[in-house]
C-alpha positions, 0 to 999 in steps of 0.5 A: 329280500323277499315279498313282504305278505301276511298270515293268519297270526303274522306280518312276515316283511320282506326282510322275514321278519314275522311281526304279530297280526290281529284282525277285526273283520265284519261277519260279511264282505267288507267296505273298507280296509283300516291298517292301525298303527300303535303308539310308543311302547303300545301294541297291535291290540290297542285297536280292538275296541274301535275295531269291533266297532268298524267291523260291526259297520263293514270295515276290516281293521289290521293292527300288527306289533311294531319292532321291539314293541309287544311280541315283536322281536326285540323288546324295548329295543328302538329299530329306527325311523327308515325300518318302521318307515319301511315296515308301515309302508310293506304291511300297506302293500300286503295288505293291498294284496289281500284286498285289491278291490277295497280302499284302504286307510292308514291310522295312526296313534302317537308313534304310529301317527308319526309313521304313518304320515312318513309312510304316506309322504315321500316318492315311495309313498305308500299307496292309501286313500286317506289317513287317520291320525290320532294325536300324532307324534310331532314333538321334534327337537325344534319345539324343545326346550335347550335343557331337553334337547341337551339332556336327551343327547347326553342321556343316548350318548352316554348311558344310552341303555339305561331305562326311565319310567313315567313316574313322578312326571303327573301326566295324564293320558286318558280319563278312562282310569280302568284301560290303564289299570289294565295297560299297567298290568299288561306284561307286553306294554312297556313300562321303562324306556331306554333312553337310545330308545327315546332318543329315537323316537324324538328322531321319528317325531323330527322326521314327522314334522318335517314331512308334514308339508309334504303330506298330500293324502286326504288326512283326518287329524283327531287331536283332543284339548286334554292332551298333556302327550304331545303339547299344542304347540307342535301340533299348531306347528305342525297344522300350519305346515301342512300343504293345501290337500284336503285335511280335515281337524276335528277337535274334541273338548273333552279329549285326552292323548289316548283319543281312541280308549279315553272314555268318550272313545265312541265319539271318535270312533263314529267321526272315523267311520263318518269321514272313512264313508264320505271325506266331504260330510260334516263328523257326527259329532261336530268336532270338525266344526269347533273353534282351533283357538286354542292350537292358534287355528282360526280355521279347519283346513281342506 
């Protein structure tokens, strides 16, 4: 096993894998380092929008594909929870490396929420000045339903490699109907999931419950009211569990899952740029300070 580094175009891992790296950076030196990590059946590229957007505020952003996703190796085959672990937490490192002198914060997406509080947690924490979590992928077996949980075994046991799709389940994930127009016809987003792959995620989202009380990093968690992804109540559950460090709620009212591409996207790009300047000011656009009924909070946690 090898140093895990990064090239111009690729996260080479300490196992030599070389996953694919994009990169926003600000045309002068930057203030601060973001590494991204994506949601399920996503890839790094989801991150340029708000990357331009930091880039043009003195933030670098790194994003890279994640195994089996985009143009990782293996497409739509699930690497395992310890791997994207490892990975997120190596890519930390490399990236600690190439910026020695400047903070870094770790955000994640959904899936890459779920990783990114696993990569923060734990003894071989990866070292990070804070966290930024999107909508994090919490939904674990213990806020399912008997008949999902059931069905998820005998689907992974059974016919583990054959693939679903979304169609028919009337979910939406964001308002911006143009950014999934065009996510659909992006060849290297996938578009039918095997079920192994599944039943590995819903391992990931357990693991990420889990850690949750363990989770010491000073954390922003950006969670909008419209999300039919990940529900409310194992997003309560997971809130309530936190431990006692400094996190920060912001909830927005008008927000779908895909909080950084729905239409108000810029919203939450200012509250990340606000929150990653000073950890201790109010959000610019005052989700931080809006009721938590609704996820049965009474009160933001600090």
């Amino acid at each position: 096993m090898g140093q895990p580094y990064l090239t111009d175009t690729a996260l080479i891992t300490a196992d030599g894998t070389a996953l694919p790296l994009h990169a926003w950076r600000p045309t002068g030196e930057p203030r601060a380092v973001i590494l991204a990590l994506h949601g399920f059946n996503d890839y790094g590229v989801f991150f340029g929008d708000p990357g331009d957007f930091l880039a043009l505020r003195g933030i670098v952003s790194y994003s890279y594909d994640q195994r089996g996703f985009g143009g990782a190796p293996n497409p739509g085959i699930w690497a395992g929870v310890t791997t994207y672990t490892r990975d997120a937490g190596q890519a930390v490192r490399a990236i600690k490396q190439r910026h020695p002198a400047l903070p870094l914060y770790l955000h994640g997406s959904s899936m890459g929420g779920a990783v990114a509080m696993l990569a923060a947690s734990g003894p071989d924490a990866a070292p990070v000045d804070g966290l930024i979590l999107a909508a994090p992928a919490v939904w674990g077996r213990t806020t399912m339903p008997w008949y999902q949980r059931l069905a998820l075994w005998i689907g992974a046991n059974l016919v583990p490699e054959m693939s679903l799709t979304g169609r028919g389940l009337d979910i939406v994930p964001s308002d911006n109907h143009e950014m999934l127009v065009r996510l659909n016809q992006d060849p290297l987003v996938i578009k039918q999931t095997r079920i192994d792959t599944i039943y590995g995620l819903v391992n990931l989202m357990d693991a990420a419950l889990a850690a949750a009380p363990d989770l010491t990093t000073p954390t922003l968690i950006l969670y909008g009211e419209r999300d039919e992804i990940i529900p409310k109540a194992p997003t309560r559950r997971m809130l309530k569990t936190l431990s006692s460090g400094h996190h920060r709620i912001a909830f927005y009212k008008s927000g779908f899952h895909m909080l950084l591409r729905d239409l108000q996207a810029a919203t939450v790009w200012k509250d990340m740029a606000a929150w990653i300047n000073n950890q201790n000011a109010p959000l610019p656009s005052k989700a931080d300070q809006r009721s938590l009924s609704l996820l049965g909070i009474t009160e933001a946690l600090h």
